[in-house]
Residue frames as qw, qx, qy, qz and C-alpha x, y, z in Angstrom:
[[0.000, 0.889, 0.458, 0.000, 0.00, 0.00, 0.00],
 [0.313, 0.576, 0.102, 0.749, 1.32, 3.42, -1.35],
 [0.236, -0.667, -0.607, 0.362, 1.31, 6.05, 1.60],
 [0.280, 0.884, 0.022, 0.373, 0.73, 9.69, 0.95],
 [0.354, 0.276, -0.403, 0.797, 4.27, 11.89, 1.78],
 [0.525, -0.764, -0.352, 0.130, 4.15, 13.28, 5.59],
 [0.204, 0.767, -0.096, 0.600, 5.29, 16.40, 6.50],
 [0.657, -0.398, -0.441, 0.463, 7.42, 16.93, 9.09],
 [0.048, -0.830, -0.095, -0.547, 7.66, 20.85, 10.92],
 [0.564, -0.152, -0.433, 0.686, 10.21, 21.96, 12.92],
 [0.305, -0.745, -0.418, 0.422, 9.57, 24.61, 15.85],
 [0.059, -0.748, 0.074, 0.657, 9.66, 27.91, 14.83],
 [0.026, 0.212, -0.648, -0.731, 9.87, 27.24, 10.66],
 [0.679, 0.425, 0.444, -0.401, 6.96, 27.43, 8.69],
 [0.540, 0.299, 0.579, 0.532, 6.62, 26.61, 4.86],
 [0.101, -0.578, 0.057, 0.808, 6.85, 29.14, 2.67],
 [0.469, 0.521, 0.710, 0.065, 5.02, 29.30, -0.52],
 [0.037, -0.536, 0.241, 0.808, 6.02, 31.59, -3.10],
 [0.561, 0.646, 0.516, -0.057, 3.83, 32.38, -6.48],
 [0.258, -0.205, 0.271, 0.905, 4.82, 34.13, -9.41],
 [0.432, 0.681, 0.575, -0.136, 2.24, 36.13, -10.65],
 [0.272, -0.090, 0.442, 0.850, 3.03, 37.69, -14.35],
 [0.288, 0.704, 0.455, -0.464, 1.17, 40.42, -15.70],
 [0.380, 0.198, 0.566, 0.704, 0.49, 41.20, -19.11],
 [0.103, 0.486, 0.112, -0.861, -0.18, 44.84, -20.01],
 [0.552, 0.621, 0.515, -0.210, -3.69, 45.74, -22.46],
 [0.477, 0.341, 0.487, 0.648, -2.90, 46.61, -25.89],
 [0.007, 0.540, -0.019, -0.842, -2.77, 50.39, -26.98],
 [0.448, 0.613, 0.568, 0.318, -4.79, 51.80, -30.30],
 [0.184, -0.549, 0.272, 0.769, -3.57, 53.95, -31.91],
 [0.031, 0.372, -0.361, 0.854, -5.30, 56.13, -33.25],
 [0.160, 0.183, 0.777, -0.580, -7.84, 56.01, -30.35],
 [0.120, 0.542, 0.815, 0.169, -11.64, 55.85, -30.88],
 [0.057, -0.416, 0.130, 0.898, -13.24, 58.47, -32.13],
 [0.570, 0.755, 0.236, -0.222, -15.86, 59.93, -35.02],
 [0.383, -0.336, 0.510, 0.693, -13.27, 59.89, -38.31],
 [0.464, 0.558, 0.001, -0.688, -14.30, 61.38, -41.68],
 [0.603, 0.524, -0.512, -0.315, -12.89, 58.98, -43.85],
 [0.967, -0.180, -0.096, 0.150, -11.73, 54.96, -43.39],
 [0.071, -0.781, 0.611, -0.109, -8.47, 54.69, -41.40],
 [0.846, 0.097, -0.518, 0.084, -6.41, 52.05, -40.40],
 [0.666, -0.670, 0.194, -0.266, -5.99, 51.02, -36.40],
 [0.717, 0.312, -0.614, 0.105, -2.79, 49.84, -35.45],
 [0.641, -0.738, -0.082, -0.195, -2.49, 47.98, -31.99],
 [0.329, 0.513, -0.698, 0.377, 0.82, 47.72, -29.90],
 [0.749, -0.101, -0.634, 0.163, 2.03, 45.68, -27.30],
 [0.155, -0.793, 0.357, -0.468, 3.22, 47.35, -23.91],
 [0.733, -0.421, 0.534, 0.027, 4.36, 43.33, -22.62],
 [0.136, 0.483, -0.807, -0.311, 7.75, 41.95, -24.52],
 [0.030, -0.107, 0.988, 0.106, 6.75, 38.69, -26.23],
 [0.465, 0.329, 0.626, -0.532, 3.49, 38.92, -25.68],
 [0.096, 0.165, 0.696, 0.692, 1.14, 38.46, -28.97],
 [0.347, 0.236, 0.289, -0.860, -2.33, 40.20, -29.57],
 [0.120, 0.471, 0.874, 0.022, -6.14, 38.64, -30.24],
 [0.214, 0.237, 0.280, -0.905, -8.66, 40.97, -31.16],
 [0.261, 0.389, 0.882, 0.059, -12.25, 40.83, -32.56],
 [0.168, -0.015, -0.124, -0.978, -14.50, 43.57, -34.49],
 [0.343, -0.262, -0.815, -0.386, -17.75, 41.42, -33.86],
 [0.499, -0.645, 0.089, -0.572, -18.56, 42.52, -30.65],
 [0.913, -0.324, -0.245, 0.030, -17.50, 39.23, -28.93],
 [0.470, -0.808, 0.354, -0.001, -14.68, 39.11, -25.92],
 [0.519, 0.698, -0.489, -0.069, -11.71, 38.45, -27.58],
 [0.922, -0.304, 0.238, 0.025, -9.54, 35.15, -26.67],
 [0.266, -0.608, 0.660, 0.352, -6.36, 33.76, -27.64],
 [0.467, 0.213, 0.841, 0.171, -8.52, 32.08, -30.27],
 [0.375, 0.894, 0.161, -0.186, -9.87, 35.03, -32.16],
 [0.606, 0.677, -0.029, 0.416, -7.87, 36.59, -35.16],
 [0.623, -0.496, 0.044, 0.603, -4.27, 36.97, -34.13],
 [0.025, 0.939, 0.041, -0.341, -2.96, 40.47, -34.60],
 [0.809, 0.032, 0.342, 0.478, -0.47, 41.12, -37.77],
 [0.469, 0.230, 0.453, 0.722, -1.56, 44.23, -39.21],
 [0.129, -0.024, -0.052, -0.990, -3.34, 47.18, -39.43],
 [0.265, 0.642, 0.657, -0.295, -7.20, 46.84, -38.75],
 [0.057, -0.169, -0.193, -0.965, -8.69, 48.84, -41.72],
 [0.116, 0.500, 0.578, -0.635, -11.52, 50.72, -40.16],
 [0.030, 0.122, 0.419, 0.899, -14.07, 51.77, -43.38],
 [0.545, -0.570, -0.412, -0.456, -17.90, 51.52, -41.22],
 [0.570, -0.591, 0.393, -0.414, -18.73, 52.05, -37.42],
 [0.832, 0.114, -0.541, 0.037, -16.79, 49.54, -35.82],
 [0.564, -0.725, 0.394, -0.033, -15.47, 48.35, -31.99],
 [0.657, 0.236, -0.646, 0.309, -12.20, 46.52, -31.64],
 [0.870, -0.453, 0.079, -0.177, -11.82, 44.18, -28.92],
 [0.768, 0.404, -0.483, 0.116, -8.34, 43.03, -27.86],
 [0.797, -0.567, 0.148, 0.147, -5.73, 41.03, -25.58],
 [0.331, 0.681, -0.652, 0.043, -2.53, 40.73, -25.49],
 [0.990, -0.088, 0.026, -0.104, -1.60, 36.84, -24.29],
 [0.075, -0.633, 0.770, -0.015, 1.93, 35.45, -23.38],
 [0.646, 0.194, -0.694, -0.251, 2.76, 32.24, -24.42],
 [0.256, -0.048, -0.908, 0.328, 2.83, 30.32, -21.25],
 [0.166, -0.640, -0.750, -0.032, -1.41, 31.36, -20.64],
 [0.087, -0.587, -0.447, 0.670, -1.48, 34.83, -18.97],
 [0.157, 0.671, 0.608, 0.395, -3.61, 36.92, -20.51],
 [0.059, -0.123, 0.050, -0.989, -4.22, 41.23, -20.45],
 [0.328, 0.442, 0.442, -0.708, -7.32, 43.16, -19.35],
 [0.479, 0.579, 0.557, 0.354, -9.72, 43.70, -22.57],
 [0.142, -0.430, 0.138, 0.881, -8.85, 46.80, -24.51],
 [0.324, 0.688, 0.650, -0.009, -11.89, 48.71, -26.20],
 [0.237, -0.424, 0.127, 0.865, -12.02, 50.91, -28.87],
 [0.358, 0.771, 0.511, -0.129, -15.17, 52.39, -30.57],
 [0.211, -0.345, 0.266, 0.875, -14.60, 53.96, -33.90],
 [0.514, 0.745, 0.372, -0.207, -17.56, 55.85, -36.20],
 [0.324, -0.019, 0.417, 0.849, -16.78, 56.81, -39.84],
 [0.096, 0.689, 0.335, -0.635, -18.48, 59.61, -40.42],
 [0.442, 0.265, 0.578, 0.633, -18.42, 59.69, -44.71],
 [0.217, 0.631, 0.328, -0.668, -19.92, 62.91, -45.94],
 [0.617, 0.462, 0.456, 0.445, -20.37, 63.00, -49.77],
 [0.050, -0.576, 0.067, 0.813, -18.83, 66.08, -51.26],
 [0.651, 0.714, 0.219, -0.138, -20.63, 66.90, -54.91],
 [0.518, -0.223, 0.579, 0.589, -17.94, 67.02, -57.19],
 [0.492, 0.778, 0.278, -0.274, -18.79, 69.31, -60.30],
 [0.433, -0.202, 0.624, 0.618, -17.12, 68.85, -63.58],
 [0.672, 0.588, 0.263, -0.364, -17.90, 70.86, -66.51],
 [0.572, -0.005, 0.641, 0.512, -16.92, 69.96, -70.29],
 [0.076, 0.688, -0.213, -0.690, -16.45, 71.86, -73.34],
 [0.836, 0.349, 0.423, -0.001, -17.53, 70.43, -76.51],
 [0.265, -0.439, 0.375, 0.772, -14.46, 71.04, -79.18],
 [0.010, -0.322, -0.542, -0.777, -16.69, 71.59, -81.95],
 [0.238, 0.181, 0.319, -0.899, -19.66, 74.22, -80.90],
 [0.179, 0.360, 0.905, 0.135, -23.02, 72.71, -82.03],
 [0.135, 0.778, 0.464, -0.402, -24.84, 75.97, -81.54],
 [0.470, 0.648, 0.375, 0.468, -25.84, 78.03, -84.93],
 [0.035, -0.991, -0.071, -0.104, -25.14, 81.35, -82.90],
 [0.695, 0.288, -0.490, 0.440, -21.96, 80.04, -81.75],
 [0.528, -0.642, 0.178, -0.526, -22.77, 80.54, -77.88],
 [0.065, 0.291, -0.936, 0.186, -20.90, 78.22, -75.56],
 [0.799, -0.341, -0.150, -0.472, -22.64, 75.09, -74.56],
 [0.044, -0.496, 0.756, -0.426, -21.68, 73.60, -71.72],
 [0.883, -0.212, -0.417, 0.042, -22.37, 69.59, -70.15],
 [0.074, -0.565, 0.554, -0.607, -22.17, 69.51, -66.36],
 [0.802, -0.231, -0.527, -0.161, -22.10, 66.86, -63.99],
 [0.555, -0.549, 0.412, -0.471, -22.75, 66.38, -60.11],
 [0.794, 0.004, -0.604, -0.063, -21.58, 63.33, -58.84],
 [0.298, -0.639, 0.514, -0.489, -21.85, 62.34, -55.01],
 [0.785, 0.031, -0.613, -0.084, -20.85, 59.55, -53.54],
 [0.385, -0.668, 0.479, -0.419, -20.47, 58.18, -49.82],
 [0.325, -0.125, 0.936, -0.050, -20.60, 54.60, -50.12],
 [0.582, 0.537, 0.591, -0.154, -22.36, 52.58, -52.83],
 [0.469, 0.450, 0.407, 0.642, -23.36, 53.47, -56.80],
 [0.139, -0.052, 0.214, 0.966, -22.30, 57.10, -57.73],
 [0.141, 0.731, 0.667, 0.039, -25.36, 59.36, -57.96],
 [0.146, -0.553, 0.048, 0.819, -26.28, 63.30, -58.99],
 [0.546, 0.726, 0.360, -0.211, -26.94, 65.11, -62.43],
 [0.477, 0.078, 0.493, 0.723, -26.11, 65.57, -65.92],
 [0.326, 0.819, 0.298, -0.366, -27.42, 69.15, -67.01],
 [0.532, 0.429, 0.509, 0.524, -27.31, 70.26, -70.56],
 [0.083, 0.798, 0.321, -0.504, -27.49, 74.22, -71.36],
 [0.574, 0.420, 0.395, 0.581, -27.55, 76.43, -74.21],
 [0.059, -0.637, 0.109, -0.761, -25.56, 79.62, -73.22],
 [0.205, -0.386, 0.335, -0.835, -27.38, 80.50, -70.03],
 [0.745, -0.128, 0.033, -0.653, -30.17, 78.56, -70.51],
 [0.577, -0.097, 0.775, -0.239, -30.84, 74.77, -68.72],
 [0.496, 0.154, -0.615, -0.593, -31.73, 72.58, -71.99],
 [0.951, -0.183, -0.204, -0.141, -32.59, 69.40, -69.79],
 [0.029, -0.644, 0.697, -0.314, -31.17, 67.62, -67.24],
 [0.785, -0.043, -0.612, -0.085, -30.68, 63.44, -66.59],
 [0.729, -0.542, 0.280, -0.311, -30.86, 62.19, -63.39],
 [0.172, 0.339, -0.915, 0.133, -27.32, 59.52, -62.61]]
């Protein structure tokens, strides 16, 4: 029969039990969250050596199983990132959040064109102008026609 180990304690000495406890510091974003006019790219750093980073844009609490960090996050719709930073031997950071809104504004974009031969019998300029705005998605705006001054007709993009 196997007995279990017995411990033997001399007066005045106790055992002593010592832990290491390793801490791994939350990823930084850079830049921080924020309203941005235009898509950006998010790039996180490390602030523990060795350590690697996890993060998630889905909303879900990031693990050491979610999409390992390598590159730039491009940021082109509202979006959180979620990340850790994770040492190989299990210890794990706080979560680091970072809420970021693109904020797209179409700007109209007017372009006009000269026709190199003048159709008009009076020889008056005619001019072909087009609006085009876009924020995401197909290109919309107008195509107006005039003769001289006047508005001949105008197509709808």
């Amino acid at each position: 029969m196997q007995q279990s180990p017995k411990f033997v304690y001399a007066a005045g000495i106790s055992p002593t039990l010592t832990q290491n406890v390793v801490k791994v510091g939350t990823p930084t974003f850079s830049p921080l969250g924020g309203v941005y006019p235009a898509p950006i790219a998010v790039t996180l750093s490390l602030p523990s050596a060795g350590a690697m980073i996890y993060y998630t844009t889905n909303g879900a609490i990031p693990t050491t199983q979610s999409a390992l960090y390598t590159a730039p996050i491009a940021v082109s719709q509202d979006e959180t990132i979620q990340a850790i930073a994770a040492l190989s031997g299990g210890a794990t950071s706080a979560v680091g959040v970072s809420n970021y809104t693109i904020n797209s504004v179409a700007v109209p974009t007017t372009t006009s064109i000269q026709s190199s031969v003048n159709p008009s019998p009076g020889g008056e300029p005619i001019t072909f102008t087009a609006t085009v705005t876009t924020a995401s998605g197909p290109a919309s705006g107008t195509v107006t026609f005039s003769h001289g001054a006047v508005a001949m007709g105008t197509i709808t993009l």
